[in-house]
C-alpha positions in Angstrom: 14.3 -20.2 23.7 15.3 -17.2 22.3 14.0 -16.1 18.4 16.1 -13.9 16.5 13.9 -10.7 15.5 15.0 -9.3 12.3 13.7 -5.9 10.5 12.7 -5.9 6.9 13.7 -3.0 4.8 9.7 -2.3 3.7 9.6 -0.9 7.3 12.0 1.8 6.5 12.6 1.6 2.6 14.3 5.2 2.3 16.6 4.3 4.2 20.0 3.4 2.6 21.1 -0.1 4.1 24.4 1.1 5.3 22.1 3.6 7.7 19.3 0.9 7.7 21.1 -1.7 9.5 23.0 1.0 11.6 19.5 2.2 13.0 17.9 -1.2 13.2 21.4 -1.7 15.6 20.3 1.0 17.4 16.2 -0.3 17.8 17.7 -3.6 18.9 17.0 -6.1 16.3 19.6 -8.2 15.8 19.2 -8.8 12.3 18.3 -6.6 9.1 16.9 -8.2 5.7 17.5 -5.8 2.9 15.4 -5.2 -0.6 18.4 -5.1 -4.2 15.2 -5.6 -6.6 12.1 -3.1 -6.2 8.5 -4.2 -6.7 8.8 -2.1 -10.5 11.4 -0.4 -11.9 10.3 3.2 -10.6 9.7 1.2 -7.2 12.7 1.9 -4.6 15.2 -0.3 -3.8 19.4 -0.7 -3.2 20.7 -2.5 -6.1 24.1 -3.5 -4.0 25.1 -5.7 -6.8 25.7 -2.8 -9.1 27.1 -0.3 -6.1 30.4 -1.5 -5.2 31.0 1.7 -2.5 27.3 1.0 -0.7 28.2 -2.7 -0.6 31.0 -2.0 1.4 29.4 0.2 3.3 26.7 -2.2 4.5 29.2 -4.5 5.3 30.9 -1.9 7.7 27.5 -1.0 8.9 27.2 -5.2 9.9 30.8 -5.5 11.1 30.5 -2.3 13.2 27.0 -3.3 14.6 27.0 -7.2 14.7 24.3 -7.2 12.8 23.4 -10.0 10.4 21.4 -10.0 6.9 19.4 -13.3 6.8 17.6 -12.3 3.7 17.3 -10.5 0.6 14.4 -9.9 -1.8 12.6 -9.1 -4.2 12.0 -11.1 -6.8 8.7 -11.4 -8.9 8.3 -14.7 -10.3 7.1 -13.8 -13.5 6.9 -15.7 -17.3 9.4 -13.8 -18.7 11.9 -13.7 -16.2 15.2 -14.8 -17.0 16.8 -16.6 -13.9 20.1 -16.0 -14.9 19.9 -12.2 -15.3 19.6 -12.8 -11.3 23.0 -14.2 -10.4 25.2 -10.7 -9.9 22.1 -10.7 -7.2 22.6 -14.4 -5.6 26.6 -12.5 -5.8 25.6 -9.9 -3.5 23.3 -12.2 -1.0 26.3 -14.5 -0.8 28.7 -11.4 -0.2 26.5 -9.9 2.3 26.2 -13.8 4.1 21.9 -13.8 3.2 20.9 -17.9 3.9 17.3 -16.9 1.7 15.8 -15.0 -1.7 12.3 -13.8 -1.1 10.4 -14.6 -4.1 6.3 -13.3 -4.8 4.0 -15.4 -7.7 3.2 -13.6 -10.3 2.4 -16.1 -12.5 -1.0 -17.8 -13.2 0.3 -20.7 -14.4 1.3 -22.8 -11.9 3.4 -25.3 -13.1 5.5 -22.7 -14.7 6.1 -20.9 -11.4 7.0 -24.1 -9.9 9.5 -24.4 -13.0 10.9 -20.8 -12.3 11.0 -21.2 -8.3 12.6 -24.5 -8.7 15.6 -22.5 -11.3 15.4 -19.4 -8.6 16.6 -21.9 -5.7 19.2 -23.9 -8.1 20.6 -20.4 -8.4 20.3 -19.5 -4.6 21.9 -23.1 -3.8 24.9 -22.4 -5.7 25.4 -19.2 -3.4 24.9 -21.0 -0.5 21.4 -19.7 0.1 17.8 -20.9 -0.5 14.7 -19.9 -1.6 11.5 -19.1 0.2 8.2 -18.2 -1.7 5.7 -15.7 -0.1 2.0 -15.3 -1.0 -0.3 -12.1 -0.8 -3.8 -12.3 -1.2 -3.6 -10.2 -4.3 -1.4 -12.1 -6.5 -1.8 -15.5 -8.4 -1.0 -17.3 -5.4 -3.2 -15.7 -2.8 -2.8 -18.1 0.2 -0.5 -20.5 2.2 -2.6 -24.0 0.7 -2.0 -22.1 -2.7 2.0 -21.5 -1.7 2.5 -25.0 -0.4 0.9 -26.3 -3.7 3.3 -24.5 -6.2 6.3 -25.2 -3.8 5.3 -29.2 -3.6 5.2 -29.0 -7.4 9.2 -28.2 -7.5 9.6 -31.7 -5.9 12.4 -29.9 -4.0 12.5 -29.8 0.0 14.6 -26.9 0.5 12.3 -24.5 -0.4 10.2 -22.9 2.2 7.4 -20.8 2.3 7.6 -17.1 4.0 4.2 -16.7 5.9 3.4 -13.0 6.6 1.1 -12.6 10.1 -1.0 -10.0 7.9 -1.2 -11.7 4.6 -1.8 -14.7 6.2 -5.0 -12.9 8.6 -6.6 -11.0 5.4 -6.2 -14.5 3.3 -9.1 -16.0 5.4 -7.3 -19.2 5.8 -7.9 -21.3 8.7 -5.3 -21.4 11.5 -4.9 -25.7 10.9 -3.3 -24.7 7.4 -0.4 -23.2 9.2 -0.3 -26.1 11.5 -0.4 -28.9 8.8 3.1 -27.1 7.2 5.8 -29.4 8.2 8.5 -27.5 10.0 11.2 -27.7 7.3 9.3 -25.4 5.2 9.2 -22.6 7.6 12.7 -21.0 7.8 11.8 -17.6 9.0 8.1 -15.7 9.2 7.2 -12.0 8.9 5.5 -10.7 12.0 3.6 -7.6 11.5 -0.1 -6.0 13.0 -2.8 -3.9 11.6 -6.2 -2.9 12.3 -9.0 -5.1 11.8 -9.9 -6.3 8.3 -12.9 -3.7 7.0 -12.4 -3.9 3.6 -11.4 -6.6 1.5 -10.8 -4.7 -2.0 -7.4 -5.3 -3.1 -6.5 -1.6 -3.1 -7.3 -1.4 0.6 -5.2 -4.6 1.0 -2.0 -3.4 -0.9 -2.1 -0.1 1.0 -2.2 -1.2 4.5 0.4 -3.7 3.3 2.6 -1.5 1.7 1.6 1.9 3.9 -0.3 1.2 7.0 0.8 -1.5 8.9 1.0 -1.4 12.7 4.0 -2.5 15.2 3.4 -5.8 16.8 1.2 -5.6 20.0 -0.8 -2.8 18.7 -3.4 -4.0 15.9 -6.2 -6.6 15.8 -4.4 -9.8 14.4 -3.6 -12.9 16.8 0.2 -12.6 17.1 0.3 -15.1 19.7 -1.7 -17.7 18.4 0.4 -17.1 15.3 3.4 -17.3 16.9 2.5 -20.8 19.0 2.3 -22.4 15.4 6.0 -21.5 14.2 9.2 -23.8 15.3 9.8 -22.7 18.9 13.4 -20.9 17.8 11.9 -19.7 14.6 13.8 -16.1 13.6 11.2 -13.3 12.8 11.1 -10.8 10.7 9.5 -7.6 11.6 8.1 -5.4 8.4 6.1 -2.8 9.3 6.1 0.1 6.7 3.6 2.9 7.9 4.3 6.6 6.1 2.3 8.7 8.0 4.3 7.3 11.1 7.5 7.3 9.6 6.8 10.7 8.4 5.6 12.0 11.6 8.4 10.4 14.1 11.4 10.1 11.5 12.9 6.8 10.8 15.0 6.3 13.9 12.4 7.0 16.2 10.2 4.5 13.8 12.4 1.8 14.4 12.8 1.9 17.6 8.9 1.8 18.5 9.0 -0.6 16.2 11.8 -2.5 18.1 10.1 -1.9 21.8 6.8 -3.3 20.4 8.4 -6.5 19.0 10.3 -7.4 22.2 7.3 -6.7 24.5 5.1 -9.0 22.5 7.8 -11.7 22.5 8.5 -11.0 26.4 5.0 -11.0 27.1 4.6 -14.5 25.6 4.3 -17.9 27.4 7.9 -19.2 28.1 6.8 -22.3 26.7 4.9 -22.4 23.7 3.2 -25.4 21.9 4.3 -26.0 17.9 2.8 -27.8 15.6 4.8 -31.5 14.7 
């Protein structure tokens, strides 16, 4: 069966999303997830919401291209935040035809985060999207038991939980905690590679997260085996920021290697794969 392979905009975040999703056209992906909200406010991102002429510009890029936009992000899930500050952004999701919110824990207080996920996916479901939460081994929520704990605590089953082939490899966690998710929770995964784990500080991990990744195919993590535990037409997401590459081959050329390692993997994989029940 054959998975739809999305790009995420951290692989080339520069890059406006009218010329993002014309480029990812280009590297054949067939999908392009786009970031409105940065990390920070100095952090970069394309607040479409609040730019009427690059909203319609993305939208030409995706009518021109066939490309789709699954997914937008990013929201922190913080104490403070006020959900409904975030519907002009659901707005833009629903005009740009995004099915999911990416959302990151940033709160320590579990219950709470559960209260604000739960409130983020109300919001998503009245835009005819839902949320999925995703964990980095950083943050207050550092692994996929620790993800599928707050989301259980919402008591609401349309929530999923966005597992990250790299977060997921520098959490530690054993491969039968991806197995034991129940199918329904997985919606869409990020693929990406990297070198082997050498050190486990969290600056080391935020930079080869954020700056060093590597395409699929050509680091040390299992994609296969990571892979054989997702719903057999499960859509991927590539995100694979790297900015001495990017800096070196341009952005085009990025995406496109980018692209050609994604599809080998996927061609290179049995044609039959087993998933977990």
């Amino acid at each position: 069966m054959t998975r739809r392979v999305s790009v995420a905009h951290l692989t080339a975040l520069e890059t406006p999303p009218p010329d993002f999703i014309r480029m990812a056209a280009d590297a054949g992906f067939h999908a392009a997830g786009l970031r409105l909200i940065g990390l920070s406010p100095e952090a970069t991102a394309w607040p479409l919401m609040h730019d009427k002429a690059m909203m319609r510009a993305t939208i030409a890029a995706c009518r021109d291209t066939g490309l789709i936009v699954p997914d937008i992000e990013f929201i922190r899930l913080t104490p403070d935040l006020d959900i409904a500050t975030l519907e002009p952004f659901a707005a833009a999701g629903a005009e740009l035809g995004a099915k999911h919110i990416i959302a990151a824990p940033y709160d320590p207080d579990w219950d709470r985060l559960a209260n604000q996920l739960a409130r983020l996916n109300a919001l998503a479901k009245r835009y005819g999207m839902t949320s999925v939460l995703e964990f980095f081994p950083w943050t207050t929520v550092p692994d996929l038991a620790s993800a599928m704990d707050v989301i259980e605590r919402t008591r609401d089953e349309s929530i999923g939980v966005l597992v990250d082939s790299l977060h997921f490899d520098r959490s530690g966690a054993p491969w039968h905690a991806l197995e034991q998710v129940p199918l329904s929770r997985l919606p869409f995964c990020h693929l990406a590679d990297a070198e082997a784990l050498t050190n486990r500080s969290t600056d080391a991990m935020i930079f080869v997260a954020r700056e060093n990744r590597l395409p699929p195919g050509e680091g040390a993590i299992d994609l296969a085996r990571f892979l054989s535990t997702m719903p057999e037409d499960c859509p991927i997401s590539v995100e694979v920021p790297n900015t001495a590459l990017i800096a070196e081959l341009g952005t085009a050329a990025w995406l496109k290697r980018v692209g050609a390692a994604s599809h080998r993997l996927l061609a290179a994989l049995p044609a039959t794969m087993e998933t977990h029940a």
